[in-house]
C-alpha positions, 0 to 999 in steps of 0.5 A: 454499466461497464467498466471503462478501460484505456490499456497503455503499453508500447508491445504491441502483444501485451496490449492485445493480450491485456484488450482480450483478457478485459474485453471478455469480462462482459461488465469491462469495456476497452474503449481505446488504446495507447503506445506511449504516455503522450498518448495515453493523457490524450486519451484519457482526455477524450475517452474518460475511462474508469480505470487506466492499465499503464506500463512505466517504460514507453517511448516519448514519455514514460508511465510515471510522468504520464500518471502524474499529468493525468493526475493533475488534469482527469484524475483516473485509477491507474493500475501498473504493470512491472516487472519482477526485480528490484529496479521494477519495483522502485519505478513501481514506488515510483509511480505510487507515488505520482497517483497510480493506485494499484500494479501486477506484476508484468510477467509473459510467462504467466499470462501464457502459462496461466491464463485463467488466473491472469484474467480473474486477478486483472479483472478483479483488479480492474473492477475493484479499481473502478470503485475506488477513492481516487476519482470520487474524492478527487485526487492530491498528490502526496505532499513533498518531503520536507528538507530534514532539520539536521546534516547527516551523510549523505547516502544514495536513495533507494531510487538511485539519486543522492539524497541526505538521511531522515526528512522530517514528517510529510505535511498533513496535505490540504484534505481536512483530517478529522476523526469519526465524531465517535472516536476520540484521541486514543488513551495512552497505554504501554504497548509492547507492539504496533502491528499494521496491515495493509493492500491496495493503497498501502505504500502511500498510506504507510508512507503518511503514517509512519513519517509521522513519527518520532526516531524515539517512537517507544514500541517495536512496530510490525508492517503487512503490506500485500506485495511481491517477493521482488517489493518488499526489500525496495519498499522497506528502503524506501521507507527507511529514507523517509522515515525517522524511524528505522524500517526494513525488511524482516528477516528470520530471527529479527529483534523486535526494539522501539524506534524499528519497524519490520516489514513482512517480506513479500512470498514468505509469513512474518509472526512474533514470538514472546520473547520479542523476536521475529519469525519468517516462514514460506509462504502457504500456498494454501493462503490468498496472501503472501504475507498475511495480515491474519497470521501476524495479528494472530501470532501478535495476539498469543504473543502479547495478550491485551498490549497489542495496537492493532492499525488496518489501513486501506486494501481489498478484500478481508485479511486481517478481520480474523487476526484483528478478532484474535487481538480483540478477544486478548484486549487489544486495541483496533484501529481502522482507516476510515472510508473516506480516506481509503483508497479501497475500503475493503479491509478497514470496511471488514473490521468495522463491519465486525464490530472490533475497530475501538477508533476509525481514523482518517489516514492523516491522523493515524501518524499522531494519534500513534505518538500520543497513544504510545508516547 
């Protein structure tokens, strides 16, 4: 059966260019249209698509608050269109976080200078949306962030509005957390790295992870999320402000310390040496991802041998596995997400398969058995 597309967007252009990329995959179906966010919960109603297209900025209501109602009332997989700049990427974040799964950036340049790749990237995208948690699962918006247990300055977020410093941990949300029966609370070990990968579903999934986490959490922690040159810094501040932990964006040279967190910048490699220090590359144009979960994980693995804390969280595809194999055969320890938790249960699935996750854990878990294994 066909996948079933609504394509939201005020261009008049981008939603036929969008209607013709989709409609020539014979597997997806655009059963409607839409020009602002009223009228795409009104078709979202009506139509029961399988998979939303949406941009953010729309007149009468923009995509962020159309997300949010759709959210609420036919929970759908949302894919973003945004542009390539910082402000594009905290309204990205933005819409991440009331529910939409996955963005591509929103380049006409592009899609005219590279149509063949445009449409297999889109369409892939929209067939792995299709398949997704969100609608299976249900869907619970992520919990608000409670108020922070001491007065500090006041500083203005990454998203523009004045906000103190360092709230505590999200609440666990109502879905019950529980690990898999055959994996118990992990035993505790002196690591000397955490390392995290991640892709579709990422953003929100480090969020609940790394709010989880103490301001003296003891190991250096570094983080691969699939995304964008123009993403990455945007995100690393966010995080920043949610977290009690310090997070940022990695830059070549960068010291590994406990209570850090250094996320791969977007377009480039991130790898760690033994002497505890970071090392930022271009990225390969050879490789699919930019970053890449493997090159880190490997770097890791030669680096740090058995003391190692390897966590691969939801994301499509396998990046990771050969990394995560790497760490393994050193004695390292691998975590993996479990499905039911996954937005997309493709690179946890990929570790799992391989036989090299020593624990699955649902999302909401990772956070604490982090502190209990490293504390």
């Amino acid at each position: 059966m066909a996948v079933k597309v609504l394509v939201v967007d005020d261009s008049g252009f981008f939603r036929r260019r969008v209607s013709e990329i989709l409609s020539a995959d014979p597997n997806i179906q655009v059963v409607g249209t839409a020009t602002n966010g009223k009228e795409a919960i009104d078709q979202a109603l009506a139509l029961k698509p399988d998979v939303i297209t949406m941009d953010y900025e729309m007149p009468m209501m923009d995509g962020i608050t159309a997300v949010r109602h759709i959210m609420q009332r036919c929970p759908t997989p949302v894919l973003m269109f945004s542009s390539l700049t910082h402000e594009g990427a905290r309204v990205t974040l933005d819409a991440l976080d009331a529910g939409a799964v996955d963005f591509l950036p929103k380049n006409f340049e592009d899609i005219s200078r590279n149509p063949e790749k445009v449409k297999q990237l889109l369409c892939e995208k929209v067939h792995s949306l299709s398949r997704s948690n969100r609608r299976m699962n249900g869907y619970s918006a992520p919990a608000a962030v409670a108020a922070p247990t001491a007065p500090a300055p006041a500083s203005v977020s990454s998203y523009g509005s004045s906000a103190s410093v360092r709230p505590a941990p999200l609440p666990v949300p109502s879905r019950a957390a529980v690990a898999s029966p055959s994996s118990p609370a992990p035993k505790r070990k002196s690591y000397k790295l955490v390392a995290i990968g991640t892709s579709t579903g990422g953003p929100v999934a480090l969020q609940r992870v790394l709010t989880q986490l103490p301001a003296n959490f003891p190991a250096p922690i570094v983080l691969v999320q699939h995304m964008p040159a123009a993403f990455t810094k945007a995100f690393a501040e966010r995080l920043d402000k949610l977290c009690r932990i310090s997070v940022k964006e990695a830059e070549d040279g960068d010291i590994l310390r406990p209570g850090l967190a250094l996320l791969a910048p977007g377009g480039k490699q991130m790898m760690v040496d033994g002497r505890g220090a970071v090392k930022i590359l271009p990225g390969d144009e050879r490789l699919n991802y930019k970053p890449c979960v493997d090159i880190t994980f490997g770097s890791a693995a030669k680096s740090y041998g058995d003391k190692v804390l390897a966590v691969v969280l939801t994301g499509m595809g396998a990046d990771g596995r050969e990394g995560a194999r790497l760490l393994k055969q050193g004695g390292s320890s691998i975590w993996a997400q479990d499905e039911a938790s996954c937005v997309i249960y493709g690179m946890p699935m990929a570790i799992v398969k391989a036989n090299l996750a020593d624990a699955i854990y649902d999302l909401d878990v990772i956070g604490k058995h982090l502190v209990e294994a490293c504390l």
